[in-house]
KOLTOR-459178 format. One record per residue (C-alpha): residue in one letter; x, y, z. Coordinates in steps of 0.1 Angstrom, whole numbers, plus 5000, padded with zeros to 4 digits. Last residue first. Example, Ala and Ser with C-alpha at 12.3 -4.5 7.8 and 13.67 -1.06 7.14 Angstrom:
# residues 2
<site><code>S</code><X>5137</X><Y>4989</Y><Z>5071</Z></site>
<site><code>A</code><X>5123</X><Y>4955</Y><Z>5078</Z></site>
***
This chain:
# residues 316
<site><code>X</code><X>5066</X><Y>1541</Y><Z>8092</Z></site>
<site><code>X</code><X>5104</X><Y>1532</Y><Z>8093</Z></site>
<site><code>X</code><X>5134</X><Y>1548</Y><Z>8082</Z></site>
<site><code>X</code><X>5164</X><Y>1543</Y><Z>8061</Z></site>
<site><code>X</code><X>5185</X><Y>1568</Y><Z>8060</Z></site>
<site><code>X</code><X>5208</X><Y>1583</Y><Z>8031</Z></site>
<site><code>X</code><X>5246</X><Y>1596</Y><Z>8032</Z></site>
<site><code>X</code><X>5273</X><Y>1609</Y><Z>8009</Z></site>
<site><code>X</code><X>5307</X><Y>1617</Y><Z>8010</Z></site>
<site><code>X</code><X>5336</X><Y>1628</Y><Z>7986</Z></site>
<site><code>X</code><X>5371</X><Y>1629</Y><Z>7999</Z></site>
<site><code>X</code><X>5404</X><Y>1647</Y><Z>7992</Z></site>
<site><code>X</code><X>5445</X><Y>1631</Y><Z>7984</Z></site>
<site><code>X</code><X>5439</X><Y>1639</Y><Z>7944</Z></site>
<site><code>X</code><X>5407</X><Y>1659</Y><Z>7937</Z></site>
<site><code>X</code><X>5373</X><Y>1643</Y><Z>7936</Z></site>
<site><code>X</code><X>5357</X><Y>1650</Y><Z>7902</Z></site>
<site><code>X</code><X>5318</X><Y>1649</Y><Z>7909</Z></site>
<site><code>X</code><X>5296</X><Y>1643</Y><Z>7883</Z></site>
<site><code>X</code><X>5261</X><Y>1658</Y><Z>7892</Z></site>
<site><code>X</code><X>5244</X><Y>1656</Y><Z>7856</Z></site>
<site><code>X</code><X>5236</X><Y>1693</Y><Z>7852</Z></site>
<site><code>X</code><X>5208</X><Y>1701</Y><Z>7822</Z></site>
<site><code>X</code><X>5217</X><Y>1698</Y><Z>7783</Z></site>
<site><code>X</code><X>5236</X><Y>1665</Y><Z>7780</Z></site>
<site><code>X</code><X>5266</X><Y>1654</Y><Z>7764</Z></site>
<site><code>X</code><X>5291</X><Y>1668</Y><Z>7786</Z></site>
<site><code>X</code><X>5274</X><Y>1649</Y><Z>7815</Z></site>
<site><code>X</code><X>5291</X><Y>1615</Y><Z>7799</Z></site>
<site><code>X</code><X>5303</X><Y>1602</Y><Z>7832</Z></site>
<site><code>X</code><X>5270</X><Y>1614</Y><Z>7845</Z></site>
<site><code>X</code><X>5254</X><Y>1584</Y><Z>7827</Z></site>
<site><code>X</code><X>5223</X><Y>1581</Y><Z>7847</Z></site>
<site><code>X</code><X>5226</X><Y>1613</Y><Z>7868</Z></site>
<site><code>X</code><X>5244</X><Y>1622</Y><Z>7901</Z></site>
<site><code>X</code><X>5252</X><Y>1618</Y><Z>7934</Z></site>
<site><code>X</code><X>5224</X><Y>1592</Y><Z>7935</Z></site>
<site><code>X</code><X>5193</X><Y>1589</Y><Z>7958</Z></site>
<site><code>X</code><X>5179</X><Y>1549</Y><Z>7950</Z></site>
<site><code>X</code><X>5145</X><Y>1536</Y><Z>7954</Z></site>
<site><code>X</code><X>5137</X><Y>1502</Y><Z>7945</Z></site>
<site><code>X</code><X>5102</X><Y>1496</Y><Z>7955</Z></site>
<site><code>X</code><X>5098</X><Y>1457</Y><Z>7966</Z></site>
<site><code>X</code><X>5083</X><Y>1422</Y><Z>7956</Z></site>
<site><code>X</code><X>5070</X><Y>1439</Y><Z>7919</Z></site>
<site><code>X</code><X>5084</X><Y>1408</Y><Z>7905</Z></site>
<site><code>X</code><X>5112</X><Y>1389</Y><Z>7924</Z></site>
<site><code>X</code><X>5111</X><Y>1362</Y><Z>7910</Z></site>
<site><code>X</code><X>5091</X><Y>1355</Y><Z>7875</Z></site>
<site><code>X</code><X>5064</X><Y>1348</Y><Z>7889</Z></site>
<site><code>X</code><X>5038</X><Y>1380</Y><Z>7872</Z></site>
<site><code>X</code><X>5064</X><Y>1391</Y><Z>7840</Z></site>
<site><code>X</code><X>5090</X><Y>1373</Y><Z>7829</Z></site>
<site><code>X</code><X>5113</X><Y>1406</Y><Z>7822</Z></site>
<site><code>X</code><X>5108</X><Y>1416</Y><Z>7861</Z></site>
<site><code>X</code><X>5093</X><Y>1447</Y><Z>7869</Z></site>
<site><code>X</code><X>5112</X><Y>1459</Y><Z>7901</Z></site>
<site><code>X</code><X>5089</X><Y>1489</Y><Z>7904</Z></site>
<site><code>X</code><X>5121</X><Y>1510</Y><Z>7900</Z></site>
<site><code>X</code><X>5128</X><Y>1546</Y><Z>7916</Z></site>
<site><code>X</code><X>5164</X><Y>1562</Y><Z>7908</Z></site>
<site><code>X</code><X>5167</X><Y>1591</Y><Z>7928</Z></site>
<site><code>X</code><X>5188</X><Y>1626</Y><Z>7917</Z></site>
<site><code>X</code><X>5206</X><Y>1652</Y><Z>7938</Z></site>
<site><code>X</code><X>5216</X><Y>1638</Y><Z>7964</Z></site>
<site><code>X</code><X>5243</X><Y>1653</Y><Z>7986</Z></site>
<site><code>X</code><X>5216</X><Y>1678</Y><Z>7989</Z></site>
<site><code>X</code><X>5205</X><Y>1653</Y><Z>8018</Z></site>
<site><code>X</code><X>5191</X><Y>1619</Y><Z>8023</Z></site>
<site><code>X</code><X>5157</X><Y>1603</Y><Z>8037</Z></site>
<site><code>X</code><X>5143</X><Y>1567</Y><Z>8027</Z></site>
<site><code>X</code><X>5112</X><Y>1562</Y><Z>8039</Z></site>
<site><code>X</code><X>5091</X><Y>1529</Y><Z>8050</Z></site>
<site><code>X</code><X>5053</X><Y>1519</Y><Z>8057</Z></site>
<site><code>X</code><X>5029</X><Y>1506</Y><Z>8079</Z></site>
<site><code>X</code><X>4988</X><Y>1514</Y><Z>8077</Z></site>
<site><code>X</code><X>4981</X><Y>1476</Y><Z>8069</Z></site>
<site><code>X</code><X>4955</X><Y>1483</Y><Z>8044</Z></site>
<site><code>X</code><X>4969</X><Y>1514</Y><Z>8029</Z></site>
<site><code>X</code><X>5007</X><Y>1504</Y><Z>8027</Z></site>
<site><code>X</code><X>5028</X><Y>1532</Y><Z>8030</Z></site>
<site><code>X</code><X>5057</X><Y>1542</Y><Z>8008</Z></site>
<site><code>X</code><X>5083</X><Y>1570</Y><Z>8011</Z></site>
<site><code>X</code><X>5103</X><Y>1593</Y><Z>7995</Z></site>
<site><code>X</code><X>5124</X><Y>1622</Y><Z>8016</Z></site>
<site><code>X</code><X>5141</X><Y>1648</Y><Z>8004</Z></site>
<site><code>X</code><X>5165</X><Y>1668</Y><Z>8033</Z></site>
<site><code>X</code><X>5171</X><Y>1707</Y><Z>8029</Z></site>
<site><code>X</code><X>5172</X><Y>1714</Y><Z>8065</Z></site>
<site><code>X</code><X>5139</X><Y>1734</Y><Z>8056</Z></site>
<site><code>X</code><X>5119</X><Y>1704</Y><Z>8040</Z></site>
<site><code>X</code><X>5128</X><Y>1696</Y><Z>8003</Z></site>
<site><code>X</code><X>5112</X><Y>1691</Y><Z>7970</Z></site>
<site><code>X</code><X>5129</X><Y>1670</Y><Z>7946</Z></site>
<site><code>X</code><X>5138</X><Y>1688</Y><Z>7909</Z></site>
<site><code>X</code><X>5152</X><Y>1656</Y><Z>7902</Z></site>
<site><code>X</code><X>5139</X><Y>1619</Y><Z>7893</Z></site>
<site><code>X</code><X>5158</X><Y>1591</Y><Z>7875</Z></site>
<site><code>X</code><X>5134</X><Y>1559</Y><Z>7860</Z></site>
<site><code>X</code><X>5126</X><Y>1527</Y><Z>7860</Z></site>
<site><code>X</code><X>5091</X><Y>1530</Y><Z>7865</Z></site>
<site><code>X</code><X>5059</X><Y>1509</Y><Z>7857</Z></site>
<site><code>X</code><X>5027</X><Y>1516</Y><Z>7865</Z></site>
<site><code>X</code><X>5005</X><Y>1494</Y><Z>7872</Z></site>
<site><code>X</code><X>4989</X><Y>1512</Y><Z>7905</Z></site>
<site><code>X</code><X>5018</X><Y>1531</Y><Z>7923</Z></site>
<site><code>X</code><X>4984</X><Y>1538</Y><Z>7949</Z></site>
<site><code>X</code><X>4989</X><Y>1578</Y><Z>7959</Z></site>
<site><code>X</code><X>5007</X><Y>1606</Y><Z>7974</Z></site>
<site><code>X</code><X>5006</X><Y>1641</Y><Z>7958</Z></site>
<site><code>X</code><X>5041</X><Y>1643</Y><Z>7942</Z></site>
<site><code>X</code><X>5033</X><Y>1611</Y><Z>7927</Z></site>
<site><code>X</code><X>5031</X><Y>1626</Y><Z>7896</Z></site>
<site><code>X</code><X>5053</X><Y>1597</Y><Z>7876</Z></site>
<site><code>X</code><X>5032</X><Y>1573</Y><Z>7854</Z></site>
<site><code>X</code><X>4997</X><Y>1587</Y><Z>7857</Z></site>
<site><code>X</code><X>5013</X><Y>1622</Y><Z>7852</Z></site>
<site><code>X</code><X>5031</X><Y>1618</Y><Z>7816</Z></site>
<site><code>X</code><X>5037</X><Y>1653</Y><Z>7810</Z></site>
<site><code>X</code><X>5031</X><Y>1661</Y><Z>7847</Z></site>
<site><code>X</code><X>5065</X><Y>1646</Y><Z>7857</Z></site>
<site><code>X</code><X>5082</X><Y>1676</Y><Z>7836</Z></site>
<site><code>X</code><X>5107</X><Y>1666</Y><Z>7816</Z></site>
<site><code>X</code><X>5144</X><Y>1658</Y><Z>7813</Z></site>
<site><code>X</code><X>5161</X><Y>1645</Y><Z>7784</Z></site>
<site><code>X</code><X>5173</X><Y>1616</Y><Z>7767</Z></site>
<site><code>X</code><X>5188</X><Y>1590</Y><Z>7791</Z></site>
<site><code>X</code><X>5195</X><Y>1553</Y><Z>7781</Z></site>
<site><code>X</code><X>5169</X><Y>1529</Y><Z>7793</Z></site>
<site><code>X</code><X>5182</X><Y>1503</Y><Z>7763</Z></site>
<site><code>X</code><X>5146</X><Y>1493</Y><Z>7748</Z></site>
<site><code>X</code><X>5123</X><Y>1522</Y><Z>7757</Z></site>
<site><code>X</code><X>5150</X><Y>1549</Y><Z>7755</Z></site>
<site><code>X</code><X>5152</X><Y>1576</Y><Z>7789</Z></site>
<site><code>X</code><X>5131</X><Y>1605</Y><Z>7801</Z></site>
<site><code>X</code><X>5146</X><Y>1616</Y><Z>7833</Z></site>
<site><code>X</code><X>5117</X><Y>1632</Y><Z>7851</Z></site>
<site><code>X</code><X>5112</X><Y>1668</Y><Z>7866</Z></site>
<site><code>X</code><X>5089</X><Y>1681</Y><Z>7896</Z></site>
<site><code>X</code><X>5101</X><Y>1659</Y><Z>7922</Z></site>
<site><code>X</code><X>5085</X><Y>1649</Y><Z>7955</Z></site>
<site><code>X</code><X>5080</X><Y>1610</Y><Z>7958</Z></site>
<site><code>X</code><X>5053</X><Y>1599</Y><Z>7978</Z></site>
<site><code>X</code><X>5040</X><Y>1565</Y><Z>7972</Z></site>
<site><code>X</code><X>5010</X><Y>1548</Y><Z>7982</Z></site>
<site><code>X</code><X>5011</X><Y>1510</Y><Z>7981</Z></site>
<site><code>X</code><X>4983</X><Y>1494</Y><Z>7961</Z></site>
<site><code>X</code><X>5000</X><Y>1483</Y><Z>7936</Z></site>
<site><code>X</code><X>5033</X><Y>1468</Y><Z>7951</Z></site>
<site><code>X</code><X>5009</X><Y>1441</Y><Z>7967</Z></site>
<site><code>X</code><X>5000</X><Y>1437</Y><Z>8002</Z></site>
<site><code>X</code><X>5020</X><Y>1425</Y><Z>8029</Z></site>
<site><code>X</code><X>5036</X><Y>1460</Y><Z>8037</Z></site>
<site><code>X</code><X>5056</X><Y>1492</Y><Z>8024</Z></site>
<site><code>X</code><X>5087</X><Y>1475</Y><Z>8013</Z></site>
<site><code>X</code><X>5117</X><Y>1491</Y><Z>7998</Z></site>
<site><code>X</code><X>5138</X><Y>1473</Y><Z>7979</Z></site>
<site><code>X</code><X>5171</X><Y>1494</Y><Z>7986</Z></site>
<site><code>X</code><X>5198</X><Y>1503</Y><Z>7960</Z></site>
<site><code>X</code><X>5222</X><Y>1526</Y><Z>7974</Z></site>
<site><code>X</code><X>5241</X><Y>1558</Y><Z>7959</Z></site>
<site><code>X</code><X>5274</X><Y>1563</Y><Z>7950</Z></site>
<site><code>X</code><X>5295</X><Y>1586</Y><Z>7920</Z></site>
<site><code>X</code><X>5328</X><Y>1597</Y><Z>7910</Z></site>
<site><code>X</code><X>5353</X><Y>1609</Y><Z>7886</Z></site>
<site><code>X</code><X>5391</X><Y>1608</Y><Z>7896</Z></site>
<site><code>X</code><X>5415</X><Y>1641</Y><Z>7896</Z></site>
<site><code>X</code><X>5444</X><Y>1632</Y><Z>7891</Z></site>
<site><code>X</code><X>5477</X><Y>1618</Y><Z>7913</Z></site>
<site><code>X</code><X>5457</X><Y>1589</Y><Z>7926</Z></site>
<site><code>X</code><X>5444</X><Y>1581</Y><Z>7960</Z></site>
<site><code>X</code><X>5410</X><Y>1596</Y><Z>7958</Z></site>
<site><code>X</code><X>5392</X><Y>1592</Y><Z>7990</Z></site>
<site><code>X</code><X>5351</X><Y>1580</Y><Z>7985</Z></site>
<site><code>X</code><X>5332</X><Y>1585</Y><Z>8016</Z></site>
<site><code>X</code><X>5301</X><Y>1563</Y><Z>8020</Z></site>
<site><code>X</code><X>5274</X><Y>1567</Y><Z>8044</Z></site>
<site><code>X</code><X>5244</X><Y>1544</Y><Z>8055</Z></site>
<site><code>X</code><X>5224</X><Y>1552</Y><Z>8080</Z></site>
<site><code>X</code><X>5191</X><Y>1524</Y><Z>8093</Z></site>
<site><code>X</code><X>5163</X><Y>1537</Y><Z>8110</Z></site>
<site><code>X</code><X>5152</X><Y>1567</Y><Z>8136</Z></site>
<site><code>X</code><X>5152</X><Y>1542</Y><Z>8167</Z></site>
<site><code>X</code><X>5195</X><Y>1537</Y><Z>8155</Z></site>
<site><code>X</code><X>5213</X><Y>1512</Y><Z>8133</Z></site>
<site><code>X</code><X>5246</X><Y>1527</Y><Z>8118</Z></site>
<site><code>X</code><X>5259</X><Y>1514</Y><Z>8084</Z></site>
<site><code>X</code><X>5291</X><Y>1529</Y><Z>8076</Z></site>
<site><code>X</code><X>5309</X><Y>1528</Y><Z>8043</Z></site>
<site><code>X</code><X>5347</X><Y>1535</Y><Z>8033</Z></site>
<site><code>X</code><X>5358</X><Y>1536</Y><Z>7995</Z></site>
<site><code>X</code><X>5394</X><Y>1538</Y><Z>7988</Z></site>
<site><code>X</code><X>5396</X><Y>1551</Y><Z>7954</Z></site>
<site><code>X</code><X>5432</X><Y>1544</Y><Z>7927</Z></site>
<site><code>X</code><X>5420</X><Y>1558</Y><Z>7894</Z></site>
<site><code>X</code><X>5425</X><Y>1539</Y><Z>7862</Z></site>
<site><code>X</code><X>5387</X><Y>1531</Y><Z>7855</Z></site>
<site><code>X</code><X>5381</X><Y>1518</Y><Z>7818</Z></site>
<site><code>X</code><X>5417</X><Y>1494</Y><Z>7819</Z></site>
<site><code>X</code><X>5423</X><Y>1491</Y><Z>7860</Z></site>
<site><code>X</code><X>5438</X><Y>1512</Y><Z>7887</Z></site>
<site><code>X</code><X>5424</X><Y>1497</Y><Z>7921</Z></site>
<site><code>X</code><X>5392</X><Y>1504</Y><Z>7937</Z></site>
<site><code>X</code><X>5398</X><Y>1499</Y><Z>7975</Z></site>
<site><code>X</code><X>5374</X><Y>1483</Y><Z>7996</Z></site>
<site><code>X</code><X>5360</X><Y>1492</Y><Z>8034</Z></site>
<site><code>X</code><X>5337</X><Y>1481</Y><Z>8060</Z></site>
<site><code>X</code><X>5324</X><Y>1505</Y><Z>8090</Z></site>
<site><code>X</code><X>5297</X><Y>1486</Y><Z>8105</Z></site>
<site><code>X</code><X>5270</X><Y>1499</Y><Z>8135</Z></site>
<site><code>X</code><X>5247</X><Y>1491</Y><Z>8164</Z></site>
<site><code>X</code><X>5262</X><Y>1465</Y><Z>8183</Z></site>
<site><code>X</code><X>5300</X><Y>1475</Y><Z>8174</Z></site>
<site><code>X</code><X>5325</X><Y>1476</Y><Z>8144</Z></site>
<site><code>X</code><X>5352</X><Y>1494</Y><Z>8130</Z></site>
<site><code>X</code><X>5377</X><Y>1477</Y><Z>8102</Z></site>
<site><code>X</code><X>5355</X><Y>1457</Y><Z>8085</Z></site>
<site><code>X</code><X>5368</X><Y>1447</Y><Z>8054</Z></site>
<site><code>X</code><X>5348</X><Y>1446</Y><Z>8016</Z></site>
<site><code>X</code><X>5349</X><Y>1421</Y><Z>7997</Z></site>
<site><code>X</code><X>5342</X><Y>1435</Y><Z>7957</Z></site>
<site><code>X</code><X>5312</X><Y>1424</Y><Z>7939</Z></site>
<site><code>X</code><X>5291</X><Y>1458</Y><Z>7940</Z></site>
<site><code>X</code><X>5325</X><Y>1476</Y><Z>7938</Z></site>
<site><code>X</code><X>5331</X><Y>1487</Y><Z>7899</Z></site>
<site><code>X</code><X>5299</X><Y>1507</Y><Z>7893</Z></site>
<site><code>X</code><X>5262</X><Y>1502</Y><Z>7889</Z></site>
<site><code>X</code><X>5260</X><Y>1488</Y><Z>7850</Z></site>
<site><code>X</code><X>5283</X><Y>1497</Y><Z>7822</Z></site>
<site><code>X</code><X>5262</X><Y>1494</Y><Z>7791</Z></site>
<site><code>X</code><X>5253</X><Y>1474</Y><Z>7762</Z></site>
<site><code>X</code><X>5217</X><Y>1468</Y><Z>7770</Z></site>
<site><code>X</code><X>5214</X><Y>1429</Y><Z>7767</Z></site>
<site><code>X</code><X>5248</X><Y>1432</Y><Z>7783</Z></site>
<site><code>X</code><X>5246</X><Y>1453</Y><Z>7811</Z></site>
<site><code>X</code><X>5285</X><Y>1445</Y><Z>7826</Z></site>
<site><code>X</code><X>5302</X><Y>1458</Y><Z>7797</Z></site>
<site><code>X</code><X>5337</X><Y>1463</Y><Z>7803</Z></site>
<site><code>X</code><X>5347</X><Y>1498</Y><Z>7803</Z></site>
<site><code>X</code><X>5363</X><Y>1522</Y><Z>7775</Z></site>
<site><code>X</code><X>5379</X><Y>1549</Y><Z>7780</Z></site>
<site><code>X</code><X>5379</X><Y>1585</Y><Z>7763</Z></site>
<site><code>X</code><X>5404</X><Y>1612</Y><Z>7779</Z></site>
<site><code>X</code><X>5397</X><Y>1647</Y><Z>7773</Z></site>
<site><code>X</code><X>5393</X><Y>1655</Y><Z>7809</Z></site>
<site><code>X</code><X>5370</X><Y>1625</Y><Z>7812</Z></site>
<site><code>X</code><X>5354</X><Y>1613</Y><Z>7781</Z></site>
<site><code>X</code><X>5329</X><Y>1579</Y><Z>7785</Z></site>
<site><code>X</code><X>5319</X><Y>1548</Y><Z>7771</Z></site>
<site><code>X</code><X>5298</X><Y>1519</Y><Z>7789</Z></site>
<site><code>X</code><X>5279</X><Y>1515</Y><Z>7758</Z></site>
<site><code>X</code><X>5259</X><Y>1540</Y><Z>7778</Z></site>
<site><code>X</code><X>5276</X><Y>1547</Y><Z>7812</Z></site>
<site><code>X</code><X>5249</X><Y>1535</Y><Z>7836</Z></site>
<site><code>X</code><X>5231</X><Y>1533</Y><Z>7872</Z></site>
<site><code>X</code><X>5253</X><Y>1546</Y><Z>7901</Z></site>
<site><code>X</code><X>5290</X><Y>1550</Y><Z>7893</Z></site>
<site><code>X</code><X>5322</X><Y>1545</Y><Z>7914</Z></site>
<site><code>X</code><X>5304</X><Y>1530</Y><Z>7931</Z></site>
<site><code>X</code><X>5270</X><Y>1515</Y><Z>7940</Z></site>
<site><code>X</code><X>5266</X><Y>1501</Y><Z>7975</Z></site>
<site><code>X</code><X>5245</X><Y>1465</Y><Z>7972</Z></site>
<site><code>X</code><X>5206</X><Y>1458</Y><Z>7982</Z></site>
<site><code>X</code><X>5200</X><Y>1444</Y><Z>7957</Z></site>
<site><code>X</code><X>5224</X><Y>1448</Y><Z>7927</Z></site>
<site><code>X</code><X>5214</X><Y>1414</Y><Z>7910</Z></site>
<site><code>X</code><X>5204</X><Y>1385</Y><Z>7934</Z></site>
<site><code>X</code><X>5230</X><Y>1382</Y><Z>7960</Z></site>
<site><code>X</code><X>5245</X><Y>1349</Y><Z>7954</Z></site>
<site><code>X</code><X>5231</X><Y>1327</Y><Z>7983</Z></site>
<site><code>X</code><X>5242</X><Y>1316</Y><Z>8017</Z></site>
<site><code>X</code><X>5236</X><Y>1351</Y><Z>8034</Z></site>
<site><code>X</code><X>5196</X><Y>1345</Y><Z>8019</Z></site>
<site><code>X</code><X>5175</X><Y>1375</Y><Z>8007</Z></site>
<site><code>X</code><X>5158</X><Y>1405</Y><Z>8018</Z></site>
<site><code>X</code><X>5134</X><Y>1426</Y><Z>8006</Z></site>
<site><code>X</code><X>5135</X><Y>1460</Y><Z>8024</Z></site>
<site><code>X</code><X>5115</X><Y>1469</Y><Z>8054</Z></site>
<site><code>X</code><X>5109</X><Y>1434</Y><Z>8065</Z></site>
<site><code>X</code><X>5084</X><Y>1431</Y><Z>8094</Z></site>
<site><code>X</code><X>5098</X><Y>1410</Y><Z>8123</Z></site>
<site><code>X</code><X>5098</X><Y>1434</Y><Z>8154</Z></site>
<site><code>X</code><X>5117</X><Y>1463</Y><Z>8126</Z></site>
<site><code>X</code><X>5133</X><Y>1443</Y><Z>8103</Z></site>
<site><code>X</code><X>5166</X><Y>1453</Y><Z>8078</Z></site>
<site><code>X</code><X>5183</X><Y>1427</Y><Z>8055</Z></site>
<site><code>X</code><X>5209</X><Y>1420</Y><Z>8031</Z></site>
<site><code>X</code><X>5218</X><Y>1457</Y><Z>8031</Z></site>
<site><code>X</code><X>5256</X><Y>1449</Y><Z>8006</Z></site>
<site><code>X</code><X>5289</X><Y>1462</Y><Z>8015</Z></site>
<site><code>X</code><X>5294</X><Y>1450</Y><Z>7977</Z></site>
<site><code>X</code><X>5302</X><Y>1417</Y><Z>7994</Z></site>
<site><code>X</code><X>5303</X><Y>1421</Y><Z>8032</Z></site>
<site><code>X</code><X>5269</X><Y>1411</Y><Z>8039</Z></site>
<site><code>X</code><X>5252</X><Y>1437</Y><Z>8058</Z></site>
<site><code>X</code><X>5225</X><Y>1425</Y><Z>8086</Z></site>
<site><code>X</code><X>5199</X><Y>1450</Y><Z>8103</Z></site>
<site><code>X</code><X>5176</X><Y>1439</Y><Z>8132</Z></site>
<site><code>X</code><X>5152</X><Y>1465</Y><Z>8148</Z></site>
<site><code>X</code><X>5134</X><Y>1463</Y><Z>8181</Z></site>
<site><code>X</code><X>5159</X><Y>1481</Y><Z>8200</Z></site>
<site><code>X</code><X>5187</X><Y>1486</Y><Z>8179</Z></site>
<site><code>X</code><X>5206</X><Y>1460</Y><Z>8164</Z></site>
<site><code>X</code><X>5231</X><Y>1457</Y><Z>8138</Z></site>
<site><code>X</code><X>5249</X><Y>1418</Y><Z>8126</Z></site>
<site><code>X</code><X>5275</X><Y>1418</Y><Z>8104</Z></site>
<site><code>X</code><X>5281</X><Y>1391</Y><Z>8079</Z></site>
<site><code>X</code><X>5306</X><Y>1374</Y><Z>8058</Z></site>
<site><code>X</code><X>5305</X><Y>1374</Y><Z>8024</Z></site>
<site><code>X</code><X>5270</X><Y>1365</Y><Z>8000</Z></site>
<site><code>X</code><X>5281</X><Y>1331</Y><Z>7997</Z></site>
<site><code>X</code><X>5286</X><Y>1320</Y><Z>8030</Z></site>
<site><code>X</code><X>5321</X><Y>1320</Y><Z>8049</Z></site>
<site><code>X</code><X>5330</X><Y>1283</Y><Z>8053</Z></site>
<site><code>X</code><X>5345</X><Y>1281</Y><Z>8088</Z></site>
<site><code>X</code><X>5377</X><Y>1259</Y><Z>8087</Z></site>
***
């Protein structure tokens, strides 16, 4: 019997010149080329799938501090899957097996249920679809409640980016948003927005320029949008002149960005190696949005309806 590798079994997308491959566990981007350049960083079918990357975030995106949360005047609990941080981390799904139940060249459909369980006791069949096409890689999810009360939600993706051969430092980035989630040194839990001018070396990049040293792991809003009301960030390599954006709609209020800074510092792996960018639904710790003074994006899906949300992939 065929021994299915470690990171699930694997689909296949190609579009012209492009190459996309989506492991099956978490409905994970494993890897997406365009003639041979990686536009995200990839990693090995027959290997754990190092952290989140590249992996579909549900029914939460990011955190729930101490991974507790109040609902509709419920409180529960969740396990702790951020340990050295004591909080919930990304969601229930990231190591689920997902099934494909559509499938051609240039596309996926896979799908998982999250069943009823102590922390989360809602009943959500999530669907995703990858499509490959000469404008980049698609990705939506749609999130059906099927339980008998209303279910809190949130998705988002969580892409390496890469800009080029060169160094994260020297890769311009563009990322419009006026307003900065300013979260706790040691556990990264949220505090309170501000303006990305108060600390403008760090997170104006709403002109486009080198990422430098600087180090991010934080949730933007305020983003600026063209006239179909799509946000766009993007990173180009200066010496190589390619690059790579990620595009989504109002469906997205909030992006994660992360320099991948790595707690061992220069080789330790996986240092710097990509730009994590990630649209979200909603906020760090939206499950908690009670607590906090500006709108968090928590969606409450009613019984029997569907929340969607999409983002492309697109390269420069």
């Amino acid at each position: 019997m065929a021994r299915t590798p470690l990171s699930g079994t694997q689909y296949t997308l190609r579009a012209g010149d492009d190459e996309a491959v989506i492991a099956s566990i978490g409905a994970s981007l494993r890897l997406y080329r365009r003639g041979g350049r990686d536009l995200v960083v990839p990693f090995d079918a027959d290997e754990v799938r190092p952290g989140y990357r590249g992996a579909t975030l549900a029914p939460w995106p990011n955190r729930i501090v101490d991974g507790a949360y109040t609902v509709e005047e419920t409180a529960y609990q969740t396990a702790l899957t951020e340990p050295e941080r004591h909080h919930a981390l990304h969601g229930l799904v990231a190591w689920l097996d997902f099934e494909a139940i559509d499938r051609g060249p240039d596309h996926v459909t896979l799908a998982a249920v999250i069943q009823p369980q102590l922390g989360y006791p809602w009943r959500v069949r999530l669907e995703t679809t990858y499509t490959l096409a000469a404008d980049g890689l698609t990705q939506r999810v749609a999130a059906t409640n099927e339980s008998d009360r209303r279910a809190p939600f949130g998705t988002g993706p969580h892409p390496y980016l890469v800009a080029g051969s060169h160094p994260l430092d020297e890769w311009i980035l563009h990322l419009p948003a006026d307003e900065v989630l300013e979260v706790t040194a040691d556990r990264l839990s949220p505090v309170a927005l501000a303006g990305v001018d108060t600390d403008a070396e760090r997170f104006d990049f709403r002109t486009p320029r080198a990422i430098g040293v600087a180090e991010i792991d934080h949730a933007f809003t305020a983003l600026r949008r063209d006239e179909s009301g799509a946000a766009t960030v993007s990173v180009t390599d200066p010496a190589d002149g390619t690059g790579v954006a990620i595009t989504w709609d109002q469906g997205c209020p909030w992006v994660q960005v992360h320099t991948a800074d790595q707690p061992g510092g220069p080789g330790a792996p996986g240092h710097r190696a990509g730009l994590a960018v990630e649209p979200m639904t909603c906020a760090p710790d939206a499950f908690n949005a009670d607590a906090y003074a500006y709108d968090a994006g928590l969606l409450l899906i009613e019984p029997g309806a569907t929340a969607a949300a999409s983002w492309r992939i697109s390269p420069l």
